[in-house]
N, C-alpha and C positions, 0 to 999 in steps of 0.2 A: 726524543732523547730519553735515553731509560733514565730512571731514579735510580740514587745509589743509596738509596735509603727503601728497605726492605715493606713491604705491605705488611701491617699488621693487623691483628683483629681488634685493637681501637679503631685504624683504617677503617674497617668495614664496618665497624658500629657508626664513627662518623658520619659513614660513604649514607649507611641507611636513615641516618638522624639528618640529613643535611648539614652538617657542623666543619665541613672539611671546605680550606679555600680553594678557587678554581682549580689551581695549576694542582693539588694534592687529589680534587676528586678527580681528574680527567689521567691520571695516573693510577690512580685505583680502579677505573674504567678501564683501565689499558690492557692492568689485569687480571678484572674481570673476565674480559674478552678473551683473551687467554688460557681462561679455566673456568670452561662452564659449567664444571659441578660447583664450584664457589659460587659461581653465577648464581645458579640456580637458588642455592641454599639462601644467598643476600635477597634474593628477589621474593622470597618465600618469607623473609623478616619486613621486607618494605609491605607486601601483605597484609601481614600481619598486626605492624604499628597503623596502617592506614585502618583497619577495621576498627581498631582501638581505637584511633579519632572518632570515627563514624560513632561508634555505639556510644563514646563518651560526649559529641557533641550535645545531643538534648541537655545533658545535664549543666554543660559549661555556659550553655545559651541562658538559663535559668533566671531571674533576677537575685540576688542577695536578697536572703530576708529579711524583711523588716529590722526585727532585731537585734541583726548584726551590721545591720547598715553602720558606717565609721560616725558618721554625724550624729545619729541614734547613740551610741558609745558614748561618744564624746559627751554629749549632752548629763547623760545618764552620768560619767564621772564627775562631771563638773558640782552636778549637783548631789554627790555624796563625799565632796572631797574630807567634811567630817569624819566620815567612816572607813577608816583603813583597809579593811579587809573589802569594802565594797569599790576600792580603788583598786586596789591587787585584782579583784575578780575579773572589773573591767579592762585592767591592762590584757590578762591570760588572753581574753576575750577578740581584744584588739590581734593581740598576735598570732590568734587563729584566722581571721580574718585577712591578714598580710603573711599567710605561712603558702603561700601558694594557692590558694582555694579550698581549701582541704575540705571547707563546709563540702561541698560539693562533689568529695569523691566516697557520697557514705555507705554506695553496694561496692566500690572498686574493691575494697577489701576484702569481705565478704569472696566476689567472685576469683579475685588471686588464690584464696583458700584451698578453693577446691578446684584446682587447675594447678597447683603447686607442687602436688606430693608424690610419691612412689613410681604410679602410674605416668604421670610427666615425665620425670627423671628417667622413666625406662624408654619411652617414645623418644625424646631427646636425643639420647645416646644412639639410638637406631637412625636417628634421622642423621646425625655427626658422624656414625661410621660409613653408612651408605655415600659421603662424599669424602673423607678421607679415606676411607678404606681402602678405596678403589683408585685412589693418584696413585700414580706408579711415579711422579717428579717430584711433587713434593708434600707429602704425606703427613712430615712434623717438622718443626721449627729445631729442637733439640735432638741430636742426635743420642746414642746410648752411654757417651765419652760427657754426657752434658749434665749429668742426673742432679746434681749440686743445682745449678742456674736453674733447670725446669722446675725442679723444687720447690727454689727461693719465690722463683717468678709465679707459680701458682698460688702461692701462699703469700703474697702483698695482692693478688686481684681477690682471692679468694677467703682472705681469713683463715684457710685451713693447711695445715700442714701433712703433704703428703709422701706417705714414701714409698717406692715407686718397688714393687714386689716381685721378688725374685719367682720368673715359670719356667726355668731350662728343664727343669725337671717332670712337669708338663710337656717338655718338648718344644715350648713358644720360647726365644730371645728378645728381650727387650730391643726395639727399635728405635725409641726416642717419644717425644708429645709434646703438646703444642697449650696454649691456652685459647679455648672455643668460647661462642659465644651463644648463648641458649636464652629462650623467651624471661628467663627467668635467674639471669643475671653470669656472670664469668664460671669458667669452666673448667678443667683440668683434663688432658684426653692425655691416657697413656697406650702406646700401642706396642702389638707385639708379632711376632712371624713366625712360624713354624719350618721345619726345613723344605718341605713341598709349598714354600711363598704364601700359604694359608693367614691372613692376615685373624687376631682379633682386636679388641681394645677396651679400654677400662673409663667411664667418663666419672670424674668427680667433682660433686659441688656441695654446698650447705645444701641444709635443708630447713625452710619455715616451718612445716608441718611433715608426719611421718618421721619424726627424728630419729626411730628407732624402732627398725620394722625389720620381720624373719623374710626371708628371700622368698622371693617371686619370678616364677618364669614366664617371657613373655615370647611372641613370635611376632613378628613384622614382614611380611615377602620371606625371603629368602634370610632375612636376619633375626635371628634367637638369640638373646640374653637370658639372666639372671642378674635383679637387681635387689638392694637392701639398704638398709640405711641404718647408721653404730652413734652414738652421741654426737648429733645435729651435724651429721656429715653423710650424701648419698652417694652410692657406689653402682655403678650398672655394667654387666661384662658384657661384651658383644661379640657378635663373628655370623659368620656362614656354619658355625658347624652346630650340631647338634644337640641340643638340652640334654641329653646325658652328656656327652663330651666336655661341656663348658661349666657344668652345675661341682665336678669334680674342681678346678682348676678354680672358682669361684669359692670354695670351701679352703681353697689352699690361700688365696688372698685375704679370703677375712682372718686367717690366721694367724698373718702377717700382720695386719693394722696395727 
């Protein structure tokens, strides 16, 4: 039985976290199977989180140390209930200890850094258009009659508001976009077509690091961008065509921001 409720990229964030009930992942499987450039790209994130288990297990395995042991804590409040400020410290303390683990993600940080910035956001975009790019069924969720909705909807996953840049004049009409899902949180993809069916596309997200960075051009196979990044928001244009070609129509967007 089809679902009459549309696969979304919660879906597939679910489908890859295992958080979806039976009957919802075996329908996401369904269409999977159906579209194995999505395949692919989900299969490339379960990857991904699995190696993140792996490299983070040693450290999850760890003992708590000594001094943040709860009983250690506890003890140690007890016996400065006297002193205020040495009650406060140990509460903080406590609730570093029940904030998830956190003692124990002390290089995660550190290694999101530098896997976050510019460079990401340009691979990303490359890797998001090499499978929408190329659907000829269904490419964006939002058609170009939608641009209000894609908007609104990027900017409640996103934090950022985006508006969506006029290229007739480039020669590209706006197509529609969808919201994607990248190693490093929700996405914005706007895409666009030329009159010879020439696809390119535009991906947008925050940015942790590189908040504000002069444009760079990258190549990947057969896909070239120009990416940059304006007050903690990154932007990366993609396509088949060529770094001259796209570094023009890129100067025309950021004009637009």
């Amino acid at each position: 039985m089809i679902s009459s409720h549309p696969i979304t990229e919660d879906d597939l964030h679910g489908f890859v976290d295992h958080l979806l009930d039976s009957a919802r992942r075996s329908e996401v499987q369904t269409y999977l199977d159906a579209h194995p450039e999505i395949a692919g790209r989900i299969a490339s994130f379960s990857r991904q989180r699995e190696a993140l288990r792996a490299a983070a297990a040693p450290i999850a395995d760890e003992p708590i140390p000594p001094r943040l042991n709860v009983r250690h804590l506890m003890e140690g409040r007890r016996r400065s209930q006297a002193s205020p400020w040495r009650s406060m410290a140990a509460s903080v303390l406590l609730l570093v200890v029940g904030g998830a683990g956190g003692w124990s993600l002390r290089s995660t940080a550190v290694e999101r850094s530098e896997t976050n910035g510019i460079a990401a956001l340009a691979q990303e975009a490359a890797d998001t258009f090499s499978v929408y790019g190329a659907d000829r069924s269904y490419p964006v969720e939002f058609g170009p009659t939608d641009k209000a909705q894609l908007v609104s909807w990027i900017a409640s996953r996103t934090g950022r508001t985006v508006s969506v840049p006029e290229l007739t004049a480039s020669g590209y009409a706006f197509m529609g976009g969808r919201l994607v899902a990248t190693p490093h949180g929700a996405a914005g993809l706007l895409m666009y077509s030329n009159g010879q069916g020439q696809r390119l596309a535009m991906l947008v997200r925050p940015m942790a690091i590189d908040r504000d960075t002069r444009m760079s051009e990258h190549s990947y196979g057969d896909i070239n961008g120009v990416t940059w990044a304006s007050k903690g928001t990154g932007f990366s244009l993609v396509g088949p065509a060529t770094v001259d070609l796209l570094h023009p129509i890129a100067d025309e967007v950021r004009r637009q921001e």
